[in-house]
C-alpha positions in Angstrom: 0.0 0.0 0.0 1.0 3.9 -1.2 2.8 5.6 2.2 0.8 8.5 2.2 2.8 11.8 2.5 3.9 13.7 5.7 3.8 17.3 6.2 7.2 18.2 8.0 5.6 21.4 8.6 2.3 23.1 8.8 0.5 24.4 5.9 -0.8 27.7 6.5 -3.1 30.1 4.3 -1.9 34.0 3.4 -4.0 34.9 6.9 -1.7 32.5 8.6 -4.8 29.9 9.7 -3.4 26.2 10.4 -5.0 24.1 7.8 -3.0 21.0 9.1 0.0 20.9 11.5 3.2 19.5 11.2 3.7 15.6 10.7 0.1 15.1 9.4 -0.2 12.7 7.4 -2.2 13.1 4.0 -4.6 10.6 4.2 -7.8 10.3 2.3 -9.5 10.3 6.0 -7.3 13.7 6.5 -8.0 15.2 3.5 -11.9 14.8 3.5 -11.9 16.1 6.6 -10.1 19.6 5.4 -12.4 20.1 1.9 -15.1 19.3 5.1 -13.8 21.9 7.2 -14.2 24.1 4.8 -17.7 24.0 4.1 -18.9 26.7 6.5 -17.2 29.6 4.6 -19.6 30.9 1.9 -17.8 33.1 -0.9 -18.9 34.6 -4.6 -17.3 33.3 -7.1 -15.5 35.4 -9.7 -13.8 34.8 -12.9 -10.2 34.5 -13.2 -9.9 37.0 -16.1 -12.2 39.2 -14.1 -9.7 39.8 -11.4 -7.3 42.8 -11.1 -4.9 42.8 -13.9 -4.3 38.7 -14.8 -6.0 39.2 -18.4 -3.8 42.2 -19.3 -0.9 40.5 -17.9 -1.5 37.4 -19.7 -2.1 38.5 -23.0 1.2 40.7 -22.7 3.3 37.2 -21.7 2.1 35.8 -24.7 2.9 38.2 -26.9 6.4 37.9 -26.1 8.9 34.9 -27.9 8.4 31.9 -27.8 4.4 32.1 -27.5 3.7 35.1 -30.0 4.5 32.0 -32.2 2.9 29.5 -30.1 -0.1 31.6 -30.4 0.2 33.0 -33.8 -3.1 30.8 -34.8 -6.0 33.3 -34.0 -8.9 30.2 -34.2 -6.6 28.7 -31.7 -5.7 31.6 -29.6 -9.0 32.3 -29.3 -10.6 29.2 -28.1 -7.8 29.1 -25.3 -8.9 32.7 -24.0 -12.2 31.6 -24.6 -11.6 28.9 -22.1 -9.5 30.8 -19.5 -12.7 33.1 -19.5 -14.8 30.8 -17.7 -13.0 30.1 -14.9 -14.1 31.4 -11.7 -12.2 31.1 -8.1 -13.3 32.0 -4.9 -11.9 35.4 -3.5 -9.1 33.8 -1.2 -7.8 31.6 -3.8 -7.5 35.2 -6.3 -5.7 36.4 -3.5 -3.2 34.0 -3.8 -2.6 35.3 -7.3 -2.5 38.8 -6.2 0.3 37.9 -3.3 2.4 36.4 -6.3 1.8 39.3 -8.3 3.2 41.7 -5.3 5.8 39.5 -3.7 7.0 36.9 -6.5 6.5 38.0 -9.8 8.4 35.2 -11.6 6.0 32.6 -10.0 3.2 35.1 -10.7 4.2 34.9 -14.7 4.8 30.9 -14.5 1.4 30.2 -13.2 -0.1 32.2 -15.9 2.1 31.3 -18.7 1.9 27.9 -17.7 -2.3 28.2 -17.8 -2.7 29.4 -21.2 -0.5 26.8 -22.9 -1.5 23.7 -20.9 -4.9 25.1 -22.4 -3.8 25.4 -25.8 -1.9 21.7 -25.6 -5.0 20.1 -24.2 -7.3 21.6 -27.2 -4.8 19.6 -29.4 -4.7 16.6 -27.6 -8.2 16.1 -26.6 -11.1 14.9 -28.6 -13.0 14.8 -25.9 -14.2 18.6 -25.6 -16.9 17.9 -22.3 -13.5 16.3 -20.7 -11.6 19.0 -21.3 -14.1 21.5 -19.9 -14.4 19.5 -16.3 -10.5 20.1 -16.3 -9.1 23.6 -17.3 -8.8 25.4 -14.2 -6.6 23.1 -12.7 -2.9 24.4 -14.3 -4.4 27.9 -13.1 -2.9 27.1 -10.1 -0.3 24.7 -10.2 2.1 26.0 -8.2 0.1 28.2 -5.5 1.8 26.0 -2.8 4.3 28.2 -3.3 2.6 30.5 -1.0 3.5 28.4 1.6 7.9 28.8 0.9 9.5 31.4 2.2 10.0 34.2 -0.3 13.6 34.7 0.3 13.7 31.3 -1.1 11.0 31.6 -4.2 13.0 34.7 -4.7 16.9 33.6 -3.6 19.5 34.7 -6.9 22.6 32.6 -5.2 22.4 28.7 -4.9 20.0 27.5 -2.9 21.2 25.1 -0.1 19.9 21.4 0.6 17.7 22.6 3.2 16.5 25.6 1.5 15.7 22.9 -1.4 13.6 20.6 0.6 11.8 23.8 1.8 11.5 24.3 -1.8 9.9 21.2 -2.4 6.8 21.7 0.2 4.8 23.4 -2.3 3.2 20.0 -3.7 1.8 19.3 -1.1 1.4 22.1 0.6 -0.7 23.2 -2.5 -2.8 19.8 -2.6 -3.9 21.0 1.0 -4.4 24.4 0.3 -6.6 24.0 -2.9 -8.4 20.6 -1.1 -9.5 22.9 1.8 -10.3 26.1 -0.6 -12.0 24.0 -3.4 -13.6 21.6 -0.8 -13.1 18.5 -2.7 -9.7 16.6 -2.5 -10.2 14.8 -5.5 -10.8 18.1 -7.4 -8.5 18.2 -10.3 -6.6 21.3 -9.8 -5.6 19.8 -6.2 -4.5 16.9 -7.9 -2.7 18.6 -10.4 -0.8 21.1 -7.4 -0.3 17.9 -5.7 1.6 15.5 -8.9 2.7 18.0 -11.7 6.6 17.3 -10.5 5.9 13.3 -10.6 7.2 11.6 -13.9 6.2 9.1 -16.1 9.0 6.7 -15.0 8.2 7.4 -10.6 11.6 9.9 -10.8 9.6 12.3 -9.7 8.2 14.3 -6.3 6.6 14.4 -3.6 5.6 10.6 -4.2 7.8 8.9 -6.8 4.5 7.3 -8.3 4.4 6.5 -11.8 2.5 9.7 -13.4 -0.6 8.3 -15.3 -3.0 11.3 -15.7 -3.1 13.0 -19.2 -3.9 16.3 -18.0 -1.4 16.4 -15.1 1.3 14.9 -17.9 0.5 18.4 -19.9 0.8 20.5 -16.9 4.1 18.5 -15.9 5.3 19.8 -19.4 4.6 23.0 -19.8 5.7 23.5 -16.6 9.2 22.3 -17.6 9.1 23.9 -20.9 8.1 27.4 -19.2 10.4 27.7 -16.3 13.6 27.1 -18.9 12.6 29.7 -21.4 11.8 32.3 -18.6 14.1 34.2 -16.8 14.3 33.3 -13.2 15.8 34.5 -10.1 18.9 31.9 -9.9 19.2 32.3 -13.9 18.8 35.6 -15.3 19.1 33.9 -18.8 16.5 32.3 -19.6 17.3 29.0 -21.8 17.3 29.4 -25.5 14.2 27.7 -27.7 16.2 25.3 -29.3 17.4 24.1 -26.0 14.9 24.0 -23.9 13.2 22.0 -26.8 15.9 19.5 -26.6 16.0 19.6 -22.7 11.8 18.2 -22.9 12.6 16.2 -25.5 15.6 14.2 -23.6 13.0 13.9 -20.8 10.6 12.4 -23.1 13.6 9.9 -24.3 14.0 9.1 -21.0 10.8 8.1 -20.1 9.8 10.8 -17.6 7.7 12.7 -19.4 5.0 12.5 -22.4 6.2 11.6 -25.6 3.3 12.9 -26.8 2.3 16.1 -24.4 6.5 16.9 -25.9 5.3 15.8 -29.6 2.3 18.5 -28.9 4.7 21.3 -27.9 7.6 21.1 -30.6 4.9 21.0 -33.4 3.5 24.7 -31.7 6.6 26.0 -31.5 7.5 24.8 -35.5 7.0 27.6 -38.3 4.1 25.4 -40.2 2.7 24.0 -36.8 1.5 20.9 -38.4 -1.1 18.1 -36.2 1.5 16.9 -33.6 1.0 13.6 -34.8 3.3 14.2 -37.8 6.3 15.0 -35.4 8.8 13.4 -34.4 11.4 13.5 -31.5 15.5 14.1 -32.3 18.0 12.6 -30.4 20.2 15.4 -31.3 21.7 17.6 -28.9 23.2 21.1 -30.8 21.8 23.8 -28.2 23.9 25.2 -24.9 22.4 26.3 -21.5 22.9 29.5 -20.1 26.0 30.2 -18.0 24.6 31.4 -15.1 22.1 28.5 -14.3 22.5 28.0 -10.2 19.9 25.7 -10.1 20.7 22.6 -8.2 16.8 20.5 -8.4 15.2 19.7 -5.1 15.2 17.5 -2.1 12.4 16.4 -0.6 12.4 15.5 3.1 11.3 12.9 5.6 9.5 14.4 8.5 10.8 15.0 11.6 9.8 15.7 14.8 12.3 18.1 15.8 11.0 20.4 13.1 12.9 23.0 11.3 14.5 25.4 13.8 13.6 28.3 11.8 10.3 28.3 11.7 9.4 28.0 8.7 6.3 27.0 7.0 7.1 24.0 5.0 6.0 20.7 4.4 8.1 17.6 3.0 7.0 14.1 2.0 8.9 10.5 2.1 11.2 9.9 -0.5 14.8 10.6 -2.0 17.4 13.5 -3.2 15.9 14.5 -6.4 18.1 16.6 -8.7 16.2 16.3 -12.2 18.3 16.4 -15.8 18.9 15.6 -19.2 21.1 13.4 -20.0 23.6 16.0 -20.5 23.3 16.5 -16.4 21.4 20.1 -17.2 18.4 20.5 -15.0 15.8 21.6 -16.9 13.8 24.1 -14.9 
């Protein structure tokens, strides 16, 4: 049977409430009982594109290179904003994005980024358009754990240590509880998706190490990958080039770790004609270099312990193994 995972520390919300305290473990027991806890708190909904600045900011990200090409289609462009347009969060979960937007603007840009072309690679992958539907709000907040790490580590421009990496590592789970207790459901997909997005096909991945099965965390996983190497980044002020950051996915994909054809999906976008992905192919060939001033070092997730952390922080760590993710070149790629 699956160990479930551990919080090493507690998971708290921007008001600084206790959802679950440190060494919980995440249990489907534990985790119906914080969506139940929840279910007191009454808020409006409103849509995503509604709020403060988010629709203005996006459409300005992807009007920059790589995506002005990745949505140069206007048929396509549009049905991903027509998409994005429908979803509606809860006021404390927008105030997560405006707390990103204030404090961590890189993270703010990822989530966004990341939302509009896991949108635009699940319209080419899926036939299924009612499936689809149930799912896009999820990548909107893939990485809003990250409320939860200190930001003098979200935002840290030297190398992070191994503890400051395993603090690093709490937002998967701290985001799982955050968006369970928020969304009230556990199984909601967007928890899920907070929760597994740095698993991998092969189990090399975090918090868990399972095998990653679900298509539409797969596309998240991706463009997650794909967006933090082309962006610029505290610890890399260079952002990777296209051509290798293409290659980076693609080795992953080689590798096993990652969709063959989520990757297949993204290269053909990112190709002048932009043919149906299913008439490209993956290269072996390696041609393109890194930047120079990459101090990323992956993450390590931690066991819990008792003891805690002695700073204080508010972190959470799961069960498993140093994880330092890379091509086969030893690059990491985000």
């Amino acid at each position: 049977m699956e160990k479930p995972l551990q919080l090493c520390y507690p998971v708290l919300t921007l008001d600084r409430r206790e959802l679950l305290p440190a060494g919980s473990c995440l249990t489907p027991e534990t985790m119906t009982d914080v969506a139940r806890s929840a279910r007191m708190e009454m808020f409006s909904p409103m849509r995503l594109m509604e709020y403060g600045t988010v629709a203005a900011d996006l459409r300005s990200y992807v009007e920059q290179p790589p995506y002005s090409h990745i949505f140069s289609k206007p048929a396509r462009t549009k049905a991903v904003f027509d998409s994005l347009q429908q979803v509606e969060f809860i006021q404390p979960l927008l105030d997560i994005y405006g707390y990103f937007k204030a404090h961590d603007p890189y993270t703010y840009r990822h989530i966004l980024t990341v939302f509009a072309l896991s949108q635009l690679l699940a319209q080419e992958l899926f036939e299924d358009r009612k499936a689809l539907s149930r799912e896009f709000a999820a990548p909107s907040c893939h990485d809003f754990g990250k409320a939860c790490v200190p930001l003098a580590i979200c935002n840290k421009s030297t190398p992070l240590n191994e503890h400051e990496r395993m603090q690093l590592s709490h937002h998967a789970a701290a985001g799982y509880v955050l968006l369970s207790y928020f969304l009230k459901d556990s199984n909601h997909p967007a928890a899920i998706t907070a929760r597994d997005h740095h698993e991998r096909c092969d189990g090399s991945g975090y918090p868990r190490g399972i095998a990653l099965r679900n298509r539409n965390v797969e596309i998240v996983a991706v463009s997650d990958v794909f967006d933090a190497l082309i962006s610029p980044r505290p610890y890399r002020p260079s952002s990777y080039d296209l051509r290798t950051a293409l290659e980076e996915v693609t080795v992953l994909a080689l590798k096993g770790a990652i969709s063959v054809d989520v990757v297949r999906a993204l290269i053909s976008c990112n190709r002048k004609d932009q043919l149906p992905y299913t008439n490209c192919t993956l290269s072996h060939e390696q041609r393109g270099t890194p930047p120079p001033d990459n101090l990323y070092r992956g993450v390590t997730p931690c066991q819990y312990s008792p003891a805690g952390d002695p700073e204080g922080d508010r972190i959470s760590a799961i069960p498993g193994k140093n994880n330092k993710e890379s091509g086969a070149s030893g690059r990491p790629p985000t």
